[in-house]
Backbone as CSV, one residue per row, in Angstrom:
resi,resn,N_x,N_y,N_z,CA_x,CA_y,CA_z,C_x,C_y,C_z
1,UNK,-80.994,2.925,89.399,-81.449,3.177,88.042,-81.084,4.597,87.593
2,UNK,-80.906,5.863,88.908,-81.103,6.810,88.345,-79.305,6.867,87.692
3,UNK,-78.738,6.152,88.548,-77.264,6.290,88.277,-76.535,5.840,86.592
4,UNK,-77.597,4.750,86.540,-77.266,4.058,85.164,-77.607,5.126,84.279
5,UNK,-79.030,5.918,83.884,-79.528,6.523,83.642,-78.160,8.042,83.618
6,UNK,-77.952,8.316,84.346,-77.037,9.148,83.901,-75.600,9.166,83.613
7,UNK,-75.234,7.809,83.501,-73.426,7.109,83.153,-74.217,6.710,81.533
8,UNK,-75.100,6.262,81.456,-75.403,6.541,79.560,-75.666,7.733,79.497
9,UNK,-76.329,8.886,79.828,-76.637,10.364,79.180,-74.996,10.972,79.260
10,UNK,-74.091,11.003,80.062,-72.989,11.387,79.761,-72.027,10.715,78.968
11,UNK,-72.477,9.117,78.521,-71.645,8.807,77.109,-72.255,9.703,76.038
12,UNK,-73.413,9.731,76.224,-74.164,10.178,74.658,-73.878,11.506,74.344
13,UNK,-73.754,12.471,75.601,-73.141,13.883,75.923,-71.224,14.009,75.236
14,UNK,-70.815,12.856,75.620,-69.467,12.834,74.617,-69.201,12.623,73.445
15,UNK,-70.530,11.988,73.059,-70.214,11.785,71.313,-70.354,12.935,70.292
16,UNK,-69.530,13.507,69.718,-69.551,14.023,68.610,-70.689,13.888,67.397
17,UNK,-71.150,12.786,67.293,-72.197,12.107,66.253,-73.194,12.580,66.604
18,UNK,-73.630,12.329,67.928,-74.915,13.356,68.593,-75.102,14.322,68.169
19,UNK,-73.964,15.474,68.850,-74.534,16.543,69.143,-74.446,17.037,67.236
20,UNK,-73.825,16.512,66.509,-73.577,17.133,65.062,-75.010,16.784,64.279
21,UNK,-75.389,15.365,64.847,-76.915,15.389,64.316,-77.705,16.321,64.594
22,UNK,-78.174,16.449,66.010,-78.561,16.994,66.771,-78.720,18.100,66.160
23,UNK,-78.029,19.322,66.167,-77.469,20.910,65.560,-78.410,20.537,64.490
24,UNK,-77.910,19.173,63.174,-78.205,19.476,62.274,-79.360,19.053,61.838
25,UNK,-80.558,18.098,62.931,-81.841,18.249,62.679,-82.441,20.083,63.309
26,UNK,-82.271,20.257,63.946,-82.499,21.783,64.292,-82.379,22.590,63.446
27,UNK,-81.087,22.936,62.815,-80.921,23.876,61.478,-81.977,23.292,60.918
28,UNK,-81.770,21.966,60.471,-83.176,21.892,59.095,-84.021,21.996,59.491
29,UNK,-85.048,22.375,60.390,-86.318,22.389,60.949,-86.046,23.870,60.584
30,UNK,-85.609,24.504,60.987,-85.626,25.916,60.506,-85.627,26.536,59.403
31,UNK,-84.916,25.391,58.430,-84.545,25.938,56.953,-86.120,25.546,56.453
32,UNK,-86.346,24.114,56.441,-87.623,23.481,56.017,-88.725,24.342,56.335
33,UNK,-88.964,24.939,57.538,-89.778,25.667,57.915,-90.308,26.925,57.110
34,UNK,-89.305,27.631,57.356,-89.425,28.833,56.488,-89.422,28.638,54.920
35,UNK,-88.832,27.582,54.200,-88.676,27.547,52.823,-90.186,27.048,52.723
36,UNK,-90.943,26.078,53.703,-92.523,25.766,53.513,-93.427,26.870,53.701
37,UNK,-93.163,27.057,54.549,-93.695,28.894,55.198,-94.498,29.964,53.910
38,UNK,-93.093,29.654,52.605,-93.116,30.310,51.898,-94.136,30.421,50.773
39,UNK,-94.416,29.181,50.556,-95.387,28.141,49.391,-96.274,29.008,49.883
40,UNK,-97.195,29.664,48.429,-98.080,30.793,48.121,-99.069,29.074,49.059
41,UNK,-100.389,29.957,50.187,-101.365,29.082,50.377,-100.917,29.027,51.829
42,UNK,-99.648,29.240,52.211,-99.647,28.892,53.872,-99.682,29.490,54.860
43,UNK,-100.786,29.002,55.751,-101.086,29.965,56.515,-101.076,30.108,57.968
44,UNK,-100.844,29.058,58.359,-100.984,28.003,59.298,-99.680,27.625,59.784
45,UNK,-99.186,27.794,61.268,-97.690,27.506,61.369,-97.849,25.700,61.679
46,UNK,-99.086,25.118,62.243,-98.850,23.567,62.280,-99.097,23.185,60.871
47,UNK,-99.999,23.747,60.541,-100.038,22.904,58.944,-98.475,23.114,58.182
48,UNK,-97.853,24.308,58.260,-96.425,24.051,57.537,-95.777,22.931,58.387
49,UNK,-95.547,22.878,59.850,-94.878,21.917,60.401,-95.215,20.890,59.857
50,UNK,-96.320,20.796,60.019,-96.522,18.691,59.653,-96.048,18.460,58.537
51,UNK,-96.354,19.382,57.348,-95.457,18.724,56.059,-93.954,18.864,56.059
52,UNK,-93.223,19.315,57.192,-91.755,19.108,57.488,-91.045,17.928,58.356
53,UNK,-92.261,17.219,59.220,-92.020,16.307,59.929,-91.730,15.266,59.387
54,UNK,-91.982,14.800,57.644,-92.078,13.584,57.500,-90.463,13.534,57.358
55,UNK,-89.923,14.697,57.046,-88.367,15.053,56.646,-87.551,15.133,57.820
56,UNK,-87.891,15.715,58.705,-87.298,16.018,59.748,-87.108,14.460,61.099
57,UNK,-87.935,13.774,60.335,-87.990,12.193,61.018,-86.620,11.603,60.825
58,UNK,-86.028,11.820,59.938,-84.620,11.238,59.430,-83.598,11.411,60.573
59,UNK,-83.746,12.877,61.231,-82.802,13.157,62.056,-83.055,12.453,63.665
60,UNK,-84.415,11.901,64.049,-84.740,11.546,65.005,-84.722,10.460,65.019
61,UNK,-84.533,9.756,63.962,-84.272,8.065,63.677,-82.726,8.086,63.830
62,UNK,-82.056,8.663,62.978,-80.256,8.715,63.234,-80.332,8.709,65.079
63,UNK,-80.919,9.687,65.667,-80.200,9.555,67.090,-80.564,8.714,67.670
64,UNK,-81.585,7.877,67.387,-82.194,6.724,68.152,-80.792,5.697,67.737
65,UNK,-80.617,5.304,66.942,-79.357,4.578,66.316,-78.458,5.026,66.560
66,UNK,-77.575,5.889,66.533,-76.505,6.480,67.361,-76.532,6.439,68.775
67,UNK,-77.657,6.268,69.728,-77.572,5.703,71.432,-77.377,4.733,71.298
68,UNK,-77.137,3.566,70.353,-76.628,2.471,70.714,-75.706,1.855,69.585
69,UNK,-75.893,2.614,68.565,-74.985,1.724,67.758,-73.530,1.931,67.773
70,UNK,-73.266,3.261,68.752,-71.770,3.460,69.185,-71.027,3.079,69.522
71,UNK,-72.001,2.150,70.290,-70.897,1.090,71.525,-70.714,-0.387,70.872
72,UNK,-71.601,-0.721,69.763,-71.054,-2.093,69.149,-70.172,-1.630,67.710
73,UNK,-70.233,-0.079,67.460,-68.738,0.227,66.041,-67.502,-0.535,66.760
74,UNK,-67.431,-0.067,68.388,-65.816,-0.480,68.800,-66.152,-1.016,69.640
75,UNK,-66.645,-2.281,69.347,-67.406,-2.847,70.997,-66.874,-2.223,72.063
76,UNK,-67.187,-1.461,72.558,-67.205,-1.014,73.881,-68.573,-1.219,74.758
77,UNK,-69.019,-1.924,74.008,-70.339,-2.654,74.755,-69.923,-3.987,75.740
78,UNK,-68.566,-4.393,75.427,-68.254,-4.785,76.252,-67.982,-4.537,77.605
79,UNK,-67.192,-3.374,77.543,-66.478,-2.434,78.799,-67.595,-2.623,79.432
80,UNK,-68.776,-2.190,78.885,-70.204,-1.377,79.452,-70.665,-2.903,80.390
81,UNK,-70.786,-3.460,80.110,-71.758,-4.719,80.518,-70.548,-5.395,81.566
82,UNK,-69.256,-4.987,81.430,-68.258,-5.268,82.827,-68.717,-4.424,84.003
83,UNK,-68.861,-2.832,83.302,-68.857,-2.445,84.253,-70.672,-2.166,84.853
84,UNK,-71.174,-2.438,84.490,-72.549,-2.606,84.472,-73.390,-4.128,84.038
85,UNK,-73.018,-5.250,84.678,-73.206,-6.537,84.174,-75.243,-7.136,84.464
86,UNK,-75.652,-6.137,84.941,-77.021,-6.473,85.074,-77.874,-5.733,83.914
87,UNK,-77.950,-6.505,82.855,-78.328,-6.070,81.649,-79.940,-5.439,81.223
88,UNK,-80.533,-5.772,82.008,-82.194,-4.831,81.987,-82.227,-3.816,82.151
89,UNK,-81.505,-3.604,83.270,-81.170,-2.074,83.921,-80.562,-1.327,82.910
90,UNK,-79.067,-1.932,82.748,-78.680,-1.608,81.739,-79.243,-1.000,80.615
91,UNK,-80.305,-1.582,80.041,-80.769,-1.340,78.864,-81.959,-0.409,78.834
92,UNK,-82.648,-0.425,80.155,-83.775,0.565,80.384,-83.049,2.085,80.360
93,UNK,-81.407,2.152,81.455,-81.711,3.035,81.628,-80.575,4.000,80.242
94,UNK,-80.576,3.158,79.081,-79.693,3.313,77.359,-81.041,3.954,77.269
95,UNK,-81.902,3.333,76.812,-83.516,3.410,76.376,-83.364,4.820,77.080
96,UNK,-83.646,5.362,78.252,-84.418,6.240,78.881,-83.334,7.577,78.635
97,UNK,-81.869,7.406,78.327,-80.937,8.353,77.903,-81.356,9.031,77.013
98,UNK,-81.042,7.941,75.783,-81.393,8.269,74.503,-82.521,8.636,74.329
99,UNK,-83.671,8.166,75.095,-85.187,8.960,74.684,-84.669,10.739,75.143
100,UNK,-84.576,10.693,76.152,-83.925,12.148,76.549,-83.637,13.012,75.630
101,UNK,-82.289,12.986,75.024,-81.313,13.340,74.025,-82.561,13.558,72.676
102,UNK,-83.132,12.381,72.478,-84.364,12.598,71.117,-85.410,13.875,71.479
103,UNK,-85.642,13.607,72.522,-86.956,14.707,72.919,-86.574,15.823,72.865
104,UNK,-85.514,15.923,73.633,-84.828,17.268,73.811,-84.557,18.186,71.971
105,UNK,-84.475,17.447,71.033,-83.829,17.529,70.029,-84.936,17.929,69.295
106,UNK,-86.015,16.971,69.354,-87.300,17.044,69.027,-88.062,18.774,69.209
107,UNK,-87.946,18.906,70.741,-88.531,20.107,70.894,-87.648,21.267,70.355
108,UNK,-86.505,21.339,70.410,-85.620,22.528,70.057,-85.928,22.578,68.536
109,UNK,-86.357,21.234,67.426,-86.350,21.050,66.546,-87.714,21.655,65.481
110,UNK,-88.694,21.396,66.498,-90.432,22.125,66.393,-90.095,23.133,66.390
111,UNK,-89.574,24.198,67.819,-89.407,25.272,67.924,-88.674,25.987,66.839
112,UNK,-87.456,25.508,66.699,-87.047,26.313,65.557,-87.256,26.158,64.248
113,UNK,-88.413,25.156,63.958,-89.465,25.831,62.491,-90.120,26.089,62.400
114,UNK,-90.929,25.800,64.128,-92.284,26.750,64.115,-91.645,28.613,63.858
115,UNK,-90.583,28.535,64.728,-90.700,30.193,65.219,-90.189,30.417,63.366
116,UNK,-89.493,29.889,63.302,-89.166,29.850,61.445,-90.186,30.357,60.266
117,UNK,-90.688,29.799,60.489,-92.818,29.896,59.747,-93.241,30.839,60.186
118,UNK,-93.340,31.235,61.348,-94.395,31.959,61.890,-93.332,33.549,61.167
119,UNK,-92.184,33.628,61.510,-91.605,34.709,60.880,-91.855,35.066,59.320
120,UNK,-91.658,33.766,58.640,-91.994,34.127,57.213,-93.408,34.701,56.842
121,UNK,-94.498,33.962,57.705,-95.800,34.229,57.569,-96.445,36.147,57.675
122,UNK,-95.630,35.867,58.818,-95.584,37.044,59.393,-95.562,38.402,58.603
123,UNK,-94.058,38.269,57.867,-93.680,38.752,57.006,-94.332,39.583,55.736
124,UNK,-95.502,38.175,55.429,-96.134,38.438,54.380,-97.176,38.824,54.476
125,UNK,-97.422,39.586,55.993,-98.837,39.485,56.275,-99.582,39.227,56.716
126,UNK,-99.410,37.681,57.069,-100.496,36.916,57.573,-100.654,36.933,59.198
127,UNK,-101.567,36.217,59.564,-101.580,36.346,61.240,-101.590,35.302,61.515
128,UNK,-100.299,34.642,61.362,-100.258,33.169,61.998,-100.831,32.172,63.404
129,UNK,-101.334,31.880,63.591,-102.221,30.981,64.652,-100.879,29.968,65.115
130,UNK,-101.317,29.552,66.085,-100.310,28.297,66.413,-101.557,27.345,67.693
131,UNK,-101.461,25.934,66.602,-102.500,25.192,67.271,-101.290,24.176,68.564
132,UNK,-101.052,24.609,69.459,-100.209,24.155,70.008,-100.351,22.532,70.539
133,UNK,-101.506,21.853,69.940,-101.481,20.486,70.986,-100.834,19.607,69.445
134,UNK,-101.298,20.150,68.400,-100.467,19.732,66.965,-98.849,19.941,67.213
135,UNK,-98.665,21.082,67.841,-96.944,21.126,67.725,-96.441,20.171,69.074
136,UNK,-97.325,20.117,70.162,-96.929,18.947,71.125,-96.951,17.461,70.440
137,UNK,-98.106,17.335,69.505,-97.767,15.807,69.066,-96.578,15.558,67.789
138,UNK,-95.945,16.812,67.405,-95.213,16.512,66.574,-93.768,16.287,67.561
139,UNK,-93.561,17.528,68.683,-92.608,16.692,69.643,-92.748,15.236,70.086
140,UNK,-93.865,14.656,70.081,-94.511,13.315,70.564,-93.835,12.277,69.765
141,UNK,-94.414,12.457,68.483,-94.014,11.714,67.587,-92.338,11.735,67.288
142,UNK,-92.098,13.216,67.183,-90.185,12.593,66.549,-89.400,11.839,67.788
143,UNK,-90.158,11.989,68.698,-89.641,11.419,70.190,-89.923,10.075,69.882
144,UNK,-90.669,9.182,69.773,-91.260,8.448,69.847,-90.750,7.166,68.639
145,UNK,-90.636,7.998,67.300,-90.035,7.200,66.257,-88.331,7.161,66.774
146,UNK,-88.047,8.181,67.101,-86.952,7.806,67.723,-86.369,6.111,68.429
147,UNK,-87.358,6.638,69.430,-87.063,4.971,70.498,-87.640,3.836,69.513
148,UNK,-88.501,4.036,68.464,-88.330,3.022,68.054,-86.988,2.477,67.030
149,UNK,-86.645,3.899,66.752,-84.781,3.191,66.069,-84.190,2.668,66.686
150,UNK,-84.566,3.162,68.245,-83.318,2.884,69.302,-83.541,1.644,69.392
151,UNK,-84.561,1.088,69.871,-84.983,-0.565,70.064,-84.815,-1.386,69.096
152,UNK,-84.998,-0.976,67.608,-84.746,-1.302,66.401,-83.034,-1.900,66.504
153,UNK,-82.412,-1.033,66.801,-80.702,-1.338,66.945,-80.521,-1.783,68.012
154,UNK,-80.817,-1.951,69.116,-80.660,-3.129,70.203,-80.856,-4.578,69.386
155,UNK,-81.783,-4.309,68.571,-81.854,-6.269,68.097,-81.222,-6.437,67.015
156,UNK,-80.578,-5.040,66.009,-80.087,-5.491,65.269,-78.292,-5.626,65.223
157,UNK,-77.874,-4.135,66.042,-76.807,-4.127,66.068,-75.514,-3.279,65.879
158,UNK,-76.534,-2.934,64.622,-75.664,-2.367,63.940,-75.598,-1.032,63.700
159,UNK,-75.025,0.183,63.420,-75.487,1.641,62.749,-76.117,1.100,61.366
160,UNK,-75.296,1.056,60.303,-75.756,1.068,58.941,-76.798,0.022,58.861
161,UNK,-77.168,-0.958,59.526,-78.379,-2.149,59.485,-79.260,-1.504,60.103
162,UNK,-79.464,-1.051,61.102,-80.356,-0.363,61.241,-81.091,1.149,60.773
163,UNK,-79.757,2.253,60.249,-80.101,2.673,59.658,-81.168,2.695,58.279
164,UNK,-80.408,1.388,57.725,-81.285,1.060,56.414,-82.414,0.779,56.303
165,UNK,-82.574,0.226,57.750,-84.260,-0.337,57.650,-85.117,0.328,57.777
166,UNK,-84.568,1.343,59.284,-85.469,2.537,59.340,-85.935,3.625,58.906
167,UNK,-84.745,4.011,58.453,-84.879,5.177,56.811,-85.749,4.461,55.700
168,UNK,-85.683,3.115,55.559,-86.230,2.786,54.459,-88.328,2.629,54.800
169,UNK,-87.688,2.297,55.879,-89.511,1.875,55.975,-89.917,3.222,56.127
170,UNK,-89.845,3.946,56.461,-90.429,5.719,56.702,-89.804,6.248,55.237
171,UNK,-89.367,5.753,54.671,-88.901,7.161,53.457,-89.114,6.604,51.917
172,UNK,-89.354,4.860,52.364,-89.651,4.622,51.353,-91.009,3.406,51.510
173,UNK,-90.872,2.417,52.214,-92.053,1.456,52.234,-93.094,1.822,52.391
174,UNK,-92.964,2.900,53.271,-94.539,3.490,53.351,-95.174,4.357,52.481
175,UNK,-94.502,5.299,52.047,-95.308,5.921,50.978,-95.752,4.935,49.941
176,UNK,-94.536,4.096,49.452,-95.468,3.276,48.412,-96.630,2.901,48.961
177,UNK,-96.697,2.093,50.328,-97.678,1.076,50.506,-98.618,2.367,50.602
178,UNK,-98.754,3.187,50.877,-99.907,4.334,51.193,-100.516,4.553,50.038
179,UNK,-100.128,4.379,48.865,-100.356,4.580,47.472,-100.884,3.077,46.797
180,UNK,-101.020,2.432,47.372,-101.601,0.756,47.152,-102.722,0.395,48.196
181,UNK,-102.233,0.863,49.152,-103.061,-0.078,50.713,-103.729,0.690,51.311
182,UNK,-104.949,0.802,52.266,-104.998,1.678,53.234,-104.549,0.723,54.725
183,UNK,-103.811,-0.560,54.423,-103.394,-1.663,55.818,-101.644,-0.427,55.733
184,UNK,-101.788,0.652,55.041,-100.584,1.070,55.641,-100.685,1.940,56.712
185,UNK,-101.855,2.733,57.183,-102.049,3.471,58.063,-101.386,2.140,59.153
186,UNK,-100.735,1.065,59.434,-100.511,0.225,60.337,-98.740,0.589,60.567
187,UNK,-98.186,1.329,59.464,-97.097,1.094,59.803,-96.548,2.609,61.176
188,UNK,-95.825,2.154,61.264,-95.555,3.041,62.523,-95.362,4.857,62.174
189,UNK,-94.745,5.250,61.471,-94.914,6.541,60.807,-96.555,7.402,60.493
190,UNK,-97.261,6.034,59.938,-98.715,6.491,59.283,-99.163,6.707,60.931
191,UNK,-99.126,5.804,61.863,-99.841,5.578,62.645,-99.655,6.899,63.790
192,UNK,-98.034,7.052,63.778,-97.827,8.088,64.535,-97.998,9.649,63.985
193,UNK,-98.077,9.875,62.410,-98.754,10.924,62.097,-99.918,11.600,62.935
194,UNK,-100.950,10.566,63.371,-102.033,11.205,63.578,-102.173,11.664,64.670
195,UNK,-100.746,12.025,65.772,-100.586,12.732,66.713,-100.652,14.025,66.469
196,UNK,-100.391,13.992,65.207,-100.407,15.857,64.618,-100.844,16.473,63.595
197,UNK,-101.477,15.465,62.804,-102.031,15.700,61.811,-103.698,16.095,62.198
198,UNK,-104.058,17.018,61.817,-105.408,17.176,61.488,-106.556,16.406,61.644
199,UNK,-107.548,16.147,62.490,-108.321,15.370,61.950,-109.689,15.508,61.064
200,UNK,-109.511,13.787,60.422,-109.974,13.594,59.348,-111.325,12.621,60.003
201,UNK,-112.725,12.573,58.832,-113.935,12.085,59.174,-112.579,10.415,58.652
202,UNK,-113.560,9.296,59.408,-113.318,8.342,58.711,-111.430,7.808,59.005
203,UNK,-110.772,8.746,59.076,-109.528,8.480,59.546,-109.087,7.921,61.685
204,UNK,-107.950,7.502,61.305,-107.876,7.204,63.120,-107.548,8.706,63.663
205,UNK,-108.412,8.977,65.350,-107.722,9.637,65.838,-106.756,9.787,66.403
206,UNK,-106.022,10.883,67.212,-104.689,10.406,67.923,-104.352,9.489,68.596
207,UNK,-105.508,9.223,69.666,-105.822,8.088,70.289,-104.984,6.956,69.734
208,UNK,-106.080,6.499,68.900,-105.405,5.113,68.096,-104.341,4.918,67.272
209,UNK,-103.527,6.119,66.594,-102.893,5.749,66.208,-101.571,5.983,67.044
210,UNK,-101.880,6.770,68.429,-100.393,6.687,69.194,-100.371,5.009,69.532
211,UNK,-101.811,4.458,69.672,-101.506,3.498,70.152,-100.853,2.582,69.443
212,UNK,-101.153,2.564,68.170,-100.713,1.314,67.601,-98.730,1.911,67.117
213,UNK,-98.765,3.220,67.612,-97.186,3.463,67.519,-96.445,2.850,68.838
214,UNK,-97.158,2.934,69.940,-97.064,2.333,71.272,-96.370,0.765,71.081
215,UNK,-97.673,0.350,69.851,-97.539,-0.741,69.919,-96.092,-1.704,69.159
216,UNK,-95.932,-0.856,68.617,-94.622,-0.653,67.464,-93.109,-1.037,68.468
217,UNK,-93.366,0.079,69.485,-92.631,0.493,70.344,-92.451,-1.084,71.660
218,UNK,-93.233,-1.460,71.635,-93.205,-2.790,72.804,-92.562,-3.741,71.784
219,UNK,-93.313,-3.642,70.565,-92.738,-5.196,70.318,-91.486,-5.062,69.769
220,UNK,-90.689,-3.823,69.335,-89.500,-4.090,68.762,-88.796,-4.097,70.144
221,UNK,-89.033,-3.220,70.955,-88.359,-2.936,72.896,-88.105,-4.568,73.207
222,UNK,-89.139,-5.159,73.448,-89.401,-6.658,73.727,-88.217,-7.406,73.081
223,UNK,-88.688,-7.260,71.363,-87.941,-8.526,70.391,-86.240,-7.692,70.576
224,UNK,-85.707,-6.475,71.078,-84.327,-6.272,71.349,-84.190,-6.464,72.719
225,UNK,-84.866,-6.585,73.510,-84.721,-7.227,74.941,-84.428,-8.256,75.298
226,UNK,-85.124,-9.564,74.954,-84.689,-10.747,74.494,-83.628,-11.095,73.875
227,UNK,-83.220,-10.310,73.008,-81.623,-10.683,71.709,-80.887,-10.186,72.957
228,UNK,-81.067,-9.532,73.440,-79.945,-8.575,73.922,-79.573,-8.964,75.432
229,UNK,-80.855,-9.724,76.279,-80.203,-10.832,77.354,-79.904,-12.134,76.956
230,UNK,-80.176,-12.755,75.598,-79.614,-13.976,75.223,-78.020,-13.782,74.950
231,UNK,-77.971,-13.142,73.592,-76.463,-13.579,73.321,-75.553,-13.016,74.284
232,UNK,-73.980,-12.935,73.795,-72.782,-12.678,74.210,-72.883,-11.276,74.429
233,UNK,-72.918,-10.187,73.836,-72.924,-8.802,73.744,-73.881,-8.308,73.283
C-alpha cells in the first residue's frame, strides 16, 4: 500500500496543474487575508480567516479534481490499472495521495493568511490573538472538502463535470438554500464550516457537523468505489 501510495504522490508531484493551483490557492490566502485584515472592525486573525475560507475552498476543490481527473483527460488510467490492476488499493492509495497534496496546501494556505492578517492588524495597532484550534479546523475542513471533490470525480469522471458540480454546490446551491432553509446546514460546506466557525447557542457544534461532513465523505467515497470497480476504466 505504502508503494501505491507513493507511485500516485509522484504522478501528482509531476503535474504542472497541481503545483500552479497549489501556489495559487496560497497567494490568495494571503492576498484575501490581508485585504480582510483591512475592513475597519477586524480584529481577530480567525475571525478574518473564516470569512476567507468560503473563497479559498475553490482552490481545495480544484485539487481534489485534478488527483484524478488527469488520468481520464488522456486516459492514462488505463496504463495505471495495467500496471496496478488491483483496483481498491489502487484507489485508496489515489485517495490517500491526493488527500496529502490538499492538506499540505491547506496548511501552507491558513498560514499564509493568517501570518497575512496578523501583519495588517498589527500594523494598525491592534494585538492580534490567534485562536489556534479555529485555524486547525480550517486546515480540517479545506482538507476534507477536498477529498470530497476527489471522490466526487472518481464517480464522475470527469475535470469539467466535476468541477461544475462542486463549485456549484459550495458557491452557489448553498448560499441560496441558506437563505430559504435551515435543512441547508446539511450540505457539506455548511456542515463543515462548523469546524471553524465560532460557536453559536442553538447552532451544531464541531462535533456534528464534522460528522455529517464525514458523512458526505463515505457516501460519495462508497458511490465512486462501486462505479469505479464496476465499469471498464
Amino acid at each position: 500500500m505504502r508503494r501505491v501510495v507513493a507511485a500516485e504522490a509522484v504522478k501528482l508531484r509531476g503535474l504542472p496543474a497541481i503545483w500552479a493551483t497549489a501556489g495559487g490557492t496560497v497567494a490568495a490566502g494571503a492576498v484575501l487575508g490581508a485585504a480582510t485584515a483591512s475592513h475597519p472592525g477586524a480584529a481577530e486573525v480567525a475571525d478574518v480567516l473564516g470569512a476567507t475560507v468560503p473563497f479559498l475552498q475553490a482552490g481545495a476543490i480544484l485539487l481534489g479534481v485534478l488527483a484524478v481527473a488527469t488520468e481520464y483527460s488522456g486516459r492514462q488510467i488505463a496504463v495505471t490499472l495495467v500496471a496496478m490492476p488491483r483496483r481498491l488499493p489502487l484507489l485508496c492509495g489515489k485517495a490517500a495521495a491526493g488527500l496529502l497534496f490538499v492538506a499540505a496546501t491547506a496548511t501552507l494556505t491558513v498560514a499564509a493568511a493568517g501570518g497575512a492578517a496578523w501583519a495588517v492588524l498589527a500594523r494598525r495597532g491592534e494585538a492580534p490573538g490567534a485562536d489556534w484550534w479555529r485555524l486547525a479546523g480550517m486546515v480540517a475542513y479545506l482538507s476534507l472538502i477536498g477529498l470530497v471533490a476527489l471522490a466526487a470525480t472518481v464517480l464522475l469522471r470527469s475535470l469539467v463535470a466535476s468541477l461544475v458540480v462542486m463549485e456549484a454546490l459550495v458557491l452557489i446551491v448553498s448560499p441560496l438554500l441558506a437563505t430559504a432553509t435551515e435543512h441547508a446546514r446539511w450540505l457539506p460546506d455548511r456542515a463543515g464550516a462548523r469546524l471553524y466557525l465560532p460557536a453559536v447557542e442553538g447552532a451544531w457544534g464541531w462535533e456534528a457537523g464534522g460528522a455529517v461532513l464525514a458523512g458526505w465523505i463515505v457516501v460519495a467515497a462508497a458511490a465512486g468505489a462501486v462505479a469505479f470497480l464496476a465499469r471498464d476504466a
